[in-house]
N, C-alpha and C positions, 0 to 999 in steps of 0.2 A: 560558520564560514569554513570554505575548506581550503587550507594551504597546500601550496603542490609546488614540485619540482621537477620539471618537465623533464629536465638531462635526465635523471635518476628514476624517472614512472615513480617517484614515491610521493604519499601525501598525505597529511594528518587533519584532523577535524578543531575547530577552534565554534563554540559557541556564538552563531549567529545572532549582531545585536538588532536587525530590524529586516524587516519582509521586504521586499522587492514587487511591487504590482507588475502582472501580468501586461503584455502589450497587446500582446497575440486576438486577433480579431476575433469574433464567437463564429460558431460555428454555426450554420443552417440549421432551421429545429428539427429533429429526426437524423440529422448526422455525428456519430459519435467520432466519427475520424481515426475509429480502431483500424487497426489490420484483423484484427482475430472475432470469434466468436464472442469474447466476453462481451463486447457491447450490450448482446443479449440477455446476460446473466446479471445485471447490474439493476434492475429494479423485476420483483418477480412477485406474483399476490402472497399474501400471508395470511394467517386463521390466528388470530387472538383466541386467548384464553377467555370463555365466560365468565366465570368466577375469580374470586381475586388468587393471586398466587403470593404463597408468605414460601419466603428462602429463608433458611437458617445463617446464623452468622459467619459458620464454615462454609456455606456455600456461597455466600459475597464476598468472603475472603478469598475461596478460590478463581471465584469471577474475578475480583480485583488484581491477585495476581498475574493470571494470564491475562488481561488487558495491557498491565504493566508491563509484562513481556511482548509483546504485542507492540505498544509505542518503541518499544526500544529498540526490536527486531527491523521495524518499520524504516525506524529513522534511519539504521545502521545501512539499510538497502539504497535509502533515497541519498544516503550520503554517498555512497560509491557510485550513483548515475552524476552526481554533482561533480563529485572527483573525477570520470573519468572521462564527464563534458572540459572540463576544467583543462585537465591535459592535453586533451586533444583542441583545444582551443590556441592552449600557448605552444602547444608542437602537433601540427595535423598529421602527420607522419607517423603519430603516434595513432590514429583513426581503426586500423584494421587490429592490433591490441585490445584495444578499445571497447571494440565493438561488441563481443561477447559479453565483455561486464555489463554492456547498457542494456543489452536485451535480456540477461538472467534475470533481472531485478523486477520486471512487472509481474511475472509469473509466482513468482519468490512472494510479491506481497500479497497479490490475489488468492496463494493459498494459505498466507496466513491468517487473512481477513474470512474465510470460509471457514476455517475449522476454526476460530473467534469464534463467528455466526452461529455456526452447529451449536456449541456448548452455550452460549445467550439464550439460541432461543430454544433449544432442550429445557435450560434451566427456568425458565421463565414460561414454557406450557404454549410458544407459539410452534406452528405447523407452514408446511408450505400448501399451499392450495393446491389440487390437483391439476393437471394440463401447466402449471409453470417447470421453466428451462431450466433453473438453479437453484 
């Protein structure tokens, strides 16, 4: 949960005790309702490995690390679009502030979800198929 103080633009993070379902109607099949390009980069063919692939334990240690960093970067991002919805909820005037932080953070995740990727599927011997966008 994120606390916030609208007078002050300041606001701190308190562990959320339960999820919130979505209201928000689906979207048409074939519409991602992006503004940008990424829609296209979000599912792209892939080449498995034929034979089995063995990772040593330094190498699932460093996988596990950088996942670790990964959730935590993630969360850190998704929590400042909460924060800075948040504020601009209880003060709209606070909106054009705002507005910067809300749209750093998609980019911010997508590239950290990519270079994740890279180093998975390096480590693990998949390929991207030829003719994919991502």
């Amino acid at each position: 949960m994120v606390v916030v103080d609208p007078e002050k633009g300041r606001f701190h993070l308190r562990r959320r005790q339960a999820v919130e379902s979505s209201t928000l109607p689906p979207l048409p099949r074939g519409e991602t309702g992006l503004h940008s390009a990424t829609g296209a980069r979000i599912v792209c063919p892939m080449v498995l490995p034929t034979n089995p692939v063995t990772l040593t334990v330094q190498q699932i240690e460093d996988l596990n690390r950088k996942l670790s960093s990964l959730r935590h970067d993630i969360n850190g991002d998704l929590a400042l679009v909460v924060a800075a919805a948040e504020l601009v909820k209880l003060n709209p005037d606070l909106l054009q502030r705002m507005l910067s932080t809300l749209l750093e953070q998609p980019p911010k995740i997508r590239e950290r979800l990519d270079r994740f990727s890279v180093e998975l599927e390096k480590a693990v011997g998949i390929t991207r198929a030829s003719g994919g966008s991502g």
